[in-house]
N, C-alpha and C positions, 0 to 999 in steps of 0.2 A: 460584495455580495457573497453567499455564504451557500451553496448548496450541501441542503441534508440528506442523508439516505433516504427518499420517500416524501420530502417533503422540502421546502427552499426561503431561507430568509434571504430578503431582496432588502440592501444597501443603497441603491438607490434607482433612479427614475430609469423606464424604459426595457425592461429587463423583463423578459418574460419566459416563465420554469410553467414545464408539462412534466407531471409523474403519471406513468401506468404499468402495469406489469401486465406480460406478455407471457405465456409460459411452454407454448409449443418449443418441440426442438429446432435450435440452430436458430432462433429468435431472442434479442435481447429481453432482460433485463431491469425493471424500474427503466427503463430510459425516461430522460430530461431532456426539455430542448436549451438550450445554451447557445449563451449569444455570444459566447467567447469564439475567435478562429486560432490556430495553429500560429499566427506569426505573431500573437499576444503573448506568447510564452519567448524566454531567456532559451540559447540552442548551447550546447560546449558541453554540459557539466557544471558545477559547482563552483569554479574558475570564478573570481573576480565578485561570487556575491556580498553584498555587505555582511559586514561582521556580523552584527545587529538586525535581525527580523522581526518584526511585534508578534507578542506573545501570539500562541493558539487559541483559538476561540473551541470551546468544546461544548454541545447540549445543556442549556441550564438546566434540564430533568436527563438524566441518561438512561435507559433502557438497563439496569443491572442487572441483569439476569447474567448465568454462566454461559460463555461465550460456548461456539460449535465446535468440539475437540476434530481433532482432524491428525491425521497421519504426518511421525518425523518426514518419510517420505525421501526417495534414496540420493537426492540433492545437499542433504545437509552436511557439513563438514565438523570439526573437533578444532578446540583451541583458536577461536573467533574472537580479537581481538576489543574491549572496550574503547568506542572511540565516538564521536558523534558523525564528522563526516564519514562515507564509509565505501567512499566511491572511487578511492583511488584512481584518480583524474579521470574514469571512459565519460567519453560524452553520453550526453541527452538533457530532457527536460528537466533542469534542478526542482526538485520537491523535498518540502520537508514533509516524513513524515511523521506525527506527532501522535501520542498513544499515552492514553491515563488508563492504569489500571484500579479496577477499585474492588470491594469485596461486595459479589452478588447480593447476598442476602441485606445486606445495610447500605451500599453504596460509599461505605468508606474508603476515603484513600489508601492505597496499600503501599507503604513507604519500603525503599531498598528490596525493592522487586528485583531481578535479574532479567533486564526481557532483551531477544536477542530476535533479530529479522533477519531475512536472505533473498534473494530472488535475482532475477537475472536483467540482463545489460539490454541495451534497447535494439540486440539482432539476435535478441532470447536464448542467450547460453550465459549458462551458472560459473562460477569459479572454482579453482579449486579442485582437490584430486576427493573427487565423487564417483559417481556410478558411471559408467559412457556413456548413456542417452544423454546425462547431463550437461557434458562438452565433449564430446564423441572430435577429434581431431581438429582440435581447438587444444595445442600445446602453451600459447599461451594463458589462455585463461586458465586452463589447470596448475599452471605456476603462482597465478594470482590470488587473493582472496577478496576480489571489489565487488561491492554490493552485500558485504555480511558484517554486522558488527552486533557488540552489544550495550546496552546503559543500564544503570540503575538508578529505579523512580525516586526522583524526589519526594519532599511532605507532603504535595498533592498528591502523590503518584505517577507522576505524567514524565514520559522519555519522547523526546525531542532529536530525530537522528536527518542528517542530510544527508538526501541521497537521487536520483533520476527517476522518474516516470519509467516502471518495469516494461519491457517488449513482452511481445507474445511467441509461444515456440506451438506446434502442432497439439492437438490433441486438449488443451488448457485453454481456459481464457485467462486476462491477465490478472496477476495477483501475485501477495507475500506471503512468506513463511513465517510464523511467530512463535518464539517458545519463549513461555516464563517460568524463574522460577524464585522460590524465596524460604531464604533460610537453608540451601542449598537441595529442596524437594521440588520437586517438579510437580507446576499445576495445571497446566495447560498447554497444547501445541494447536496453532490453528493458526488458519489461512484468514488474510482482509483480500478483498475486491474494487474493483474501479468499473465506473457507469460506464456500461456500454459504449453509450454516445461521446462520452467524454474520449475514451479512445478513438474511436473513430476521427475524432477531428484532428487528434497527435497522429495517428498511423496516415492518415491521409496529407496532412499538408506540414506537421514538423521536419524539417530539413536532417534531426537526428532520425528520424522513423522512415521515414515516406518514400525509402527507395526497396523496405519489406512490403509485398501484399500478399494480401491470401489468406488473411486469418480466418481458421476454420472454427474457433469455439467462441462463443459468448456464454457470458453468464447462463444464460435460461438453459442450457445443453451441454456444461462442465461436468466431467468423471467424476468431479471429488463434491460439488456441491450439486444437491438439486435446485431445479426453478424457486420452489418456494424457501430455502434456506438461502441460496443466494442474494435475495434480495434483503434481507436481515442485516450483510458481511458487505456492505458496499463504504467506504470513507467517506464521510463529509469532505467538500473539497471547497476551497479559497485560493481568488487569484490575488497572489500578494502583490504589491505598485515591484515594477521591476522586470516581470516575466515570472516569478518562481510559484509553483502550484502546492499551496498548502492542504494538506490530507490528514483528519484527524478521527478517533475512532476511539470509546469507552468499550475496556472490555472488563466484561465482569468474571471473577474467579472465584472457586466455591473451596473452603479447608482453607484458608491463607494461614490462620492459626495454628 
C-alpha cells in the first residue's frame, strides 16, 4: 500500500486511509488513518538491511510545479560527503528516502542534479559544528556528520539516499532539509514533511522514538510552513516487506537550464 500526500492507493484488502485537513493551531495536518503500528517497522538503523530494495514508486502524474523555497537555515554544515547511506550507524527507523527531481514547467527529468538532505537523529539533534541550538552540548554529534549527505540524479532524475525516520526537537514539526543544485548553480532550498499521524505512531510505540514525548509542533502550527503550504510538502510513504519505511516526493525546479 502506497499513501499519497492527500490521497492513498490501497495494495491490498482491508486497509482503510481517511485524508482531511485541519488548520487550527497546534492541530494536524492532512492526517490518515493507518493501519500500520510501531512494531511493523525494522528498530537499529540501517544495520543488516538487504542490499537490494525494489525500486520507488513515484505519482504517475506529478504536481510539477516549482517546489516551496525555504531558508538554508543555521543547521546546515559545508563539505557533506556523496554517499547514499548517510547514517552513520545512529539508530532508528530505516527509511529510504527517495526524491525525483524534474523541470517545473515540462515535468522533465533533471539528470546530474546535486541534491543534498540533512536533518536530525531520532532524540532531534543535527550533526556537525552548526549553530548551538543545533546540538547545543551534544560534543559528540558535533564531531559527526550522520544524517547529511549528497547524490546526483540519475536519467530519470530520481536520488535514492538511506537514512532513519527524523525526530522532533521543539519549536518544528518533523522534517528535512533539501538543497539542489545543477551545473554547480543553486535552484532551490526546501524543506519535505511527514503526516502527522504517521509520527505519532513512530513517537508513541517505536522502541527508537518512544522514550521522547512532548512534541509541541505539527504540521498545521510549524514556524517555517503554514497550514495550507504544509499540506502540499508531505512524502508519499510505503511500507517496504522487512520493516523499512519508503518516502518519496517529486520536486519541481524552475531555470534548471
Amino acid at each position: 500500500m502506497i499513501v499519497l500526500g492527500g490521497a492513498a492507493l490501497i495494495g491490498g484488502a482491508g486497509a482503510a486511509f481517511l485524508s482531511f485537513g485541519r488548520h487550527a493551531s497546534g492541530e494536524p495536518v492532512s492526517t490518515r488513518s493507518f493501519d500500520w503500528k510501531a512494531a511493523d517497522f525494522r528498530a537499529g538503523g540501517t544495520a543488516g538491511l538487504p542490499v537490494e530494495l525494489p525500486p520507488p514508486i513515484f505519482r504517475s502524474q506529478p504536481q510539477c510545479v516549482a517546489s516551496l523555497a525555504k531558508t538554508l537555515g543555521p543547521c546546515h554544515t559545508s563539505d557533506v560527503p556523496v554517499r547514499k547511506d548517510v547514517t552513520e550507524g545512529v539508530a532508528g527507523l530505516p527509511a529510504r528516502l527517495s526524491l525525483r527531481i524534474v523541470e517545473a514547467e515540462t515535468c522533465k527529468p533533471i539528470e546530474n542534479a546535486d541534491v543534498e538532505i540533512w536533518h536530525v537523529n531520532a532524540k532531534g539533534v543535527y550533526s556537525g559544528q552548526a549553530a548551538r541550538m543545533c546540538n547545543a552540548a551534544e560534543a559528540t554529534a558535533q564531531a559527526q556528520s550522520f544524517l547529511r549527505g549528497r547524490q546526483i540524479t540519475d536519467a530519470d532524475g530520481i536520488v535514492s539516499f538511506l537514512s532513519i525516520y527524523p525526530g522532533w526537537y521543539s519549536g518544528r514539526t518533523v522534517h528535512i532539509h533539501l538543497r539542489i543544485l545543477v551545473g554547480g548553480q543553486e535552484l532551490l532550498i526546501t524543506q519535505l514533511l511527514f503526516d502527522d499521524a504517521l509520527s505519532d505512531i513512530i513517537f508513541a510505540g517505536h522502541p527508537d522514538y518512544r522514550e521522547r514525548s512532548g512534541r509541541d509542533t505539527m504540521n498545521g502550527d510549524d514556524g517555517v510552513f503554514s497550514a495550507r503550504e504544509a499540506a502540499s510538502y508531505i512524502f508519499d510513504v510505503e511500507k517496504l516487506e522487512g520493516g523499512v519505511l519508503q518516502a518519496s516526493y517529486t520536486i519541481g525546479v524552475k531555470n534548471s537550464g
